[in-house]
FIKOLZA-1660 file (N, C-alpha, C; in steps of 0.1 Angstrom, whole numbers, plus 5000, padded with zeros to 4 digits):
% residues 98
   i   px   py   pz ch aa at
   1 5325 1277 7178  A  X  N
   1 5326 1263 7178  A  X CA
   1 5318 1258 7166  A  X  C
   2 5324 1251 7161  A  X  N
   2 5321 1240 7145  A  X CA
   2 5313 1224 7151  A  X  C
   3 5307 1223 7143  A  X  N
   3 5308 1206 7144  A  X CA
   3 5296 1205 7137  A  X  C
   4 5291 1193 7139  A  X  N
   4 5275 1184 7135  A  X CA
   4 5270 1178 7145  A  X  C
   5 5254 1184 7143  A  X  N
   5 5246 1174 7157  A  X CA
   5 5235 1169 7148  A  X  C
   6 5235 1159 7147  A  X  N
   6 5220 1151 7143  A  X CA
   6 5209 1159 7147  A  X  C
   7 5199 1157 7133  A  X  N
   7 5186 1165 7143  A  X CA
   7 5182 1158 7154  A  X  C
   8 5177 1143 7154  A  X  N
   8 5176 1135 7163  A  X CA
   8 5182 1145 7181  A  X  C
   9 5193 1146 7181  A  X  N
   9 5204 1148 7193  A  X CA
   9 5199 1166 7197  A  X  C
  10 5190 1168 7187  A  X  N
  10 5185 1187 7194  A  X CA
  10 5174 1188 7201  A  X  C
  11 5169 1175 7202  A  X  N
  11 5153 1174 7213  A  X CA
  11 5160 1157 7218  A  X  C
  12 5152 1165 7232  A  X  N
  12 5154 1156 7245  A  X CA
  12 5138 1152 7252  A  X  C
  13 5138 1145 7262  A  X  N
  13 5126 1144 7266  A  X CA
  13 5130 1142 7279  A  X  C
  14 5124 1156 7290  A  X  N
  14 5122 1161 7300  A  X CA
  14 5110 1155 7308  A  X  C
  15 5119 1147 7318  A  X  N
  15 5106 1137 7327  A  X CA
  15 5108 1146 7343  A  X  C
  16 5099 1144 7347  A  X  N
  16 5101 1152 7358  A  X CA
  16 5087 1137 7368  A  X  C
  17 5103 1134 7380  A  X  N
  17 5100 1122 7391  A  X CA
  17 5101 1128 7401  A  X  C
  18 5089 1122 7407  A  X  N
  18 5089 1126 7423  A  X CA
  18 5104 1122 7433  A  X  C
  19 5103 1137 7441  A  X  N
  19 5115 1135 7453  A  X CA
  19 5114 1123 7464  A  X  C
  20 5101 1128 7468  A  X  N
  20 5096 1122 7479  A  X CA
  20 5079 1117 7474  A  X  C
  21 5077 1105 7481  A  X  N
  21 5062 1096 7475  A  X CA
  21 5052 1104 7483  A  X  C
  22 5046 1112 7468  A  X  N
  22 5030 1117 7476  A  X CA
  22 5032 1134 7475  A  X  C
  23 5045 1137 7471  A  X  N
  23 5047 1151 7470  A  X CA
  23 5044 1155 7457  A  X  C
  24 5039 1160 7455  A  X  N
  24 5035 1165 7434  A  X CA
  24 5039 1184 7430  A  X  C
  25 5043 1187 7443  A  X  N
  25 5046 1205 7444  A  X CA
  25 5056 1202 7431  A  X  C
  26 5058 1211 7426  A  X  N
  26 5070 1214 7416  A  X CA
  26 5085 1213 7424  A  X  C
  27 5080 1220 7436  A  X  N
  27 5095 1221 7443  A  X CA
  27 5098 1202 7446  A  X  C
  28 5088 1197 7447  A  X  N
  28 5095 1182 7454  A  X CA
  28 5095 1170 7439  A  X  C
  29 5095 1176 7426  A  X  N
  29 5099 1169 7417  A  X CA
  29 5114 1171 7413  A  X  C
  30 5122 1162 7407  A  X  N
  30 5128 1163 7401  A  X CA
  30 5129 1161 7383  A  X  C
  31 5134 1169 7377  A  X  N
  31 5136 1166 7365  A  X CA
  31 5151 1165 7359  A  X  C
  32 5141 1152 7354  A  X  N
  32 5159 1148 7343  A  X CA
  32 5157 1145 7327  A  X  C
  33 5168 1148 7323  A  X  N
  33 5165 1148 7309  A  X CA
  33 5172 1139 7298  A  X  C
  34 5161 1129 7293  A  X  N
  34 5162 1120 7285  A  X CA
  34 5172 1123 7271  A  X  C
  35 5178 1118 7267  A  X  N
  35 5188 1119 7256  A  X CA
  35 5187 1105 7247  A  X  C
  36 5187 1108 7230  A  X  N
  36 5188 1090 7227  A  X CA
  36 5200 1085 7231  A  X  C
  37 5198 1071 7228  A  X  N
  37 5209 1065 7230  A  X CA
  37 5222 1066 7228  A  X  C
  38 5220 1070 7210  A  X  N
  38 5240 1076 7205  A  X CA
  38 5240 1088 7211  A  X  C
  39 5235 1099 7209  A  X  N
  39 5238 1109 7219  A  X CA
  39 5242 1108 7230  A  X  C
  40 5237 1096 7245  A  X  N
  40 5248 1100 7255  A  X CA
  40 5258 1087 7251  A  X  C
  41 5262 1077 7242  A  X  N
  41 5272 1073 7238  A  X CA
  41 5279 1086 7236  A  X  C
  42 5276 1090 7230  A  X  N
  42 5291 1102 7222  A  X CA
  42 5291 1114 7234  A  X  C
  43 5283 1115 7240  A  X  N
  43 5288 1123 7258  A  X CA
  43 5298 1117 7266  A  X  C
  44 5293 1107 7266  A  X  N
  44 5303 1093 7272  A  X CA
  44 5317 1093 7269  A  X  C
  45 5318 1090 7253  A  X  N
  45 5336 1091 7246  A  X CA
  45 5338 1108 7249  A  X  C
  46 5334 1118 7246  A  X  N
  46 5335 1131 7247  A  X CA
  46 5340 1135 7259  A  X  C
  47 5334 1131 7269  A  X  N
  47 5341 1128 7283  A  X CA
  47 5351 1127 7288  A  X  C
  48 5353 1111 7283  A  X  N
  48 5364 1105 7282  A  X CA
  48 5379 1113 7277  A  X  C
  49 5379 1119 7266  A  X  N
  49 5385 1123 7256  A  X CA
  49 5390 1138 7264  A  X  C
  50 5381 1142 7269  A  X  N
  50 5382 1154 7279  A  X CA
  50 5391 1157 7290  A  X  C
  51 5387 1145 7302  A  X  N
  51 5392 1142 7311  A  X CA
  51 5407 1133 7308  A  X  C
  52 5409 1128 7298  A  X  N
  52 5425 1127 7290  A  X CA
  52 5435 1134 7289  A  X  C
  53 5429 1145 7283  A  X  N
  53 5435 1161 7277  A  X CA
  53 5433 1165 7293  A  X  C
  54 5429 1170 7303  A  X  N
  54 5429 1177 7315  A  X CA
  54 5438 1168 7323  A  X  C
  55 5440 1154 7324  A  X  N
  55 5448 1148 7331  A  X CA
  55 5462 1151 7327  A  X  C
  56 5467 1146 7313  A  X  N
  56 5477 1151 7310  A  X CA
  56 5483 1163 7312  A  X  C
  57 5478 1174 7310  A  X  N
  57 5481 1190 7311  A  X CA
  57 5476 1193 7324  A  X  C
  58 5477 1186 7332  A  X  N
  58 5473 1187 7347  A  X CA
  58 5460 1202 7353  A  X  C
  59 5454 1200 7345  A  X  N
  59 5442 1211 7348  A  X CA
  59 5431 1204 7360  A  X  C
  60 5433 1192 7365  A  X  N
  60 5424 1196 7373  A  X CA
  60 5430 1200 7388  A  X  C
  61 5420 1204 7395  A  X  N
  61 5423 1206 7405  A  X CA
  61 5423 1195 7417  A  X  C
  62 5433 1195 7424  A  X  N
  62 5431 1184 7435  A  X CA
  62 5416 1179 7445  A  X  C
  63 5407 1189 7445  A  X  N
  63 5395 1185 7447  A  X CA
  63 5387 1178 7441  A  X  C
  64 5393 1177 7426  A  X  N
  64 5383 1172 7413  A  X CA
  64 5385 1153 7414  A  X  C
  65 5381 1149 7425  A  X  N
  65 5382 1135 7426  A  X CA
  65 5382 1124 7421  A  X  C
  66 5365 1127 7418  A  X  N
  66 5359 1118 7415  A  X CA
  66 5364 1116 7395  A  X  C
  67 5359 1105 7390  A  X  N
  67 5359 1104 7377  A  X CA
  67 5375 1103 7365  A  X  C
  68 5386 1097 7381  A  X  N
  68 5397 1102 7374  A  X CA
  68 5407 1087 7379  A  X  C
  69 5417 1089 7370  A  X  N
  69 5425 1071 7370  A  X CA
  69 5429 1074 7388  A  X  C
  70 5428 1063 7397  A  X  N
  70 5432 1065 7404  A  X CA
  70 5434 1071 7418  A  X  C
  71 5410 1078 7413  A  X  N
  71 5412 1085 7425  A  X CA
  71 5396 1079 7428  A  X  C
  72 5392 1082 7439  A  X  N
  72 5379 1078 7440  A  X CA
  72 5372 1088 7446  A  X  C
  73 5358 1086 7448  A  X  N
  73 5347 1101 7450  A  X CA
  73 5346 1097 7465  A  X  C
  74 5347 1084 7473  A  X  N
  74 5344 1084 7484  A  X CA
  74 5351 1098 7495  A  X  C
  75 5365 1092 7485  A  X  N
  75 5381 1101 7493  A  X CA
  75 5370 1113 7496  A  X  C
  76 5368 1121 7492  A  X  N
  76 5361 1132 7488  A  X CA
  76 5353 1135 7498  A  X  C
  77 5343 1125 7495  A  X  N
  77 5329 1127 7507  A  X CA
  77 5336 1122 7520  A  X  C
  78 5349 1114 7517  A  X  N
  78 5350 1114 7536  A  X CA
  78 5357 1127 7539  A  X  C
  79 5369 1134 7528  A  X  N
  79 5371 1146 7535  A  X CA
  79 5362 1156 7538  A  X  C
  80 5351 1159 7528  A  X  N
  80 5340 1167 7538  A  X CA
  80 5337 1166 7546  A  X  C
  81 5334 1150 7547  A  X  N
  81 5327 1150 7565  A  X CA
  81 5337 1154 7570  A  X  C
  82 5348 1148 7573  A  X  N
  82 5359 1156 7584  A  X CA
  82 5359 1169 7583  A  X  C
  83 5360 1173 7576  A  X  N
  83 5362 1190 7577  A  X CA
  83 5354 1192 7584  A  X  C
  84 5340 1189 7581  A  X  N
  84 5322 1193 7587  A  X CA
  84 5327 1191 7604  A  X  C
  85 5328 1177 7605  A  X  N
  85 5332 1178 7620  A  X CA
  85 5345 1183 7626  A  X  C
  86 5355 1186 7625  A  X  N
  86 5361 1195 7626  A  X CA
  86 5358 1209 7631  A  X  C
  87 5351 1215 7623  A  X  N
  87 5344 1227 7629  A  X CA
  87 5333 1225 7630  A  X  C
  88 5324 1211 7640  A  X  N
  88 5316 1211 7649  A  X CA
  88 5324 1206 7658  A  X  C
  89 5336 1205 7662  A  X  N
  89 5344 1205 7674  A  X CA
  89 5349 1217 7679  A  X  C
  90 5355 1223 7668  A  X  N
  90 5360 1235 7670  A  X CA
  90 5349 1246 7673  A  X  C
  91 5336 1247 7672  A  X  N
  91 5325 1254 7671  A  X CA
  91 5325 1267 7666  A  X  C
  92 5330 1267 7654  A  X  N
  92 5333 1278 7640  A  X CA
  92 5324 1275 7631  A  X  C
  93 5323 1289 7626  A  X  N
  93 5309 1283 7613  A  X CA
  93 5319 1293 7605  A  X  C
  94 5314 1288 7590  A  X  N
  94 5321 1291 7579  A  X CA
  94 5321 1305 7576  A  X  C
  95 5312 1313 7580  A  X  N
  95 5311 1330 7582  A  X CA
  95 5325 1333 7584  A  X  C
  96 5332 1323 7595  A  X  N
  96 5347 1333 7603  A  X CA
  96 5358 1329 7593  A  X  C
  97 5356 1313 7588  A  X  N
  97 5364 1306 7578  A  X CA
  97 5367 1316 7565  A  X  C
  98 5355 1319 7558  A  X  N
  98 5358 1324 7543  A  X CA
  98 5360 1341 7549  A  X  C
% end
């Protein structure tokens, strides 16, 4: 792969926020990572430009809900839950499933 990245866009700044108030373990921080401004603009259109090309040429897959003309993430999280209760009615665990 070709292209150009600003030096600016090859260092980020790595903050690391508490999960829970009063927890300081490594395990109960999370870290997220700071990007300048044009950099996640141009993640942003890159994205975009992505999810264009995969729509058209039909590459995603019907699970891929969220982030797309006309579909929404809820759809999504409500079919998990159904599924989830589903087999806590049926009293199946995913072991017999996959």
């Amino acid at each position: 792969m070709e292209g150009f990245a600003p030096w600016r866009w090859k260092y980020c700044l790595d903050v690391m926020i508490l999960k829970r108030l009063g927890v300081t373990e490594l395990s109960g921080l999370r870290t997220i990572v700071l990007f300048p401004v044009d950099c996640n603009y141009a993640f942003k259109h890159i994205r975009r430009e992505m999810m264009k090309i995969a729509e058209t040429t039909k590459s995603l897959v019907p699970e891929q809900c969220g982030s797309q003309k006309k579909h929404r993430s809820i759809d999504l999280a409500v079919n998990k839950t159904l599924t989830f209760d589903g087999f806590k009615a049926n009293q199946k665990s995913w072991g017999n499933v996959l």
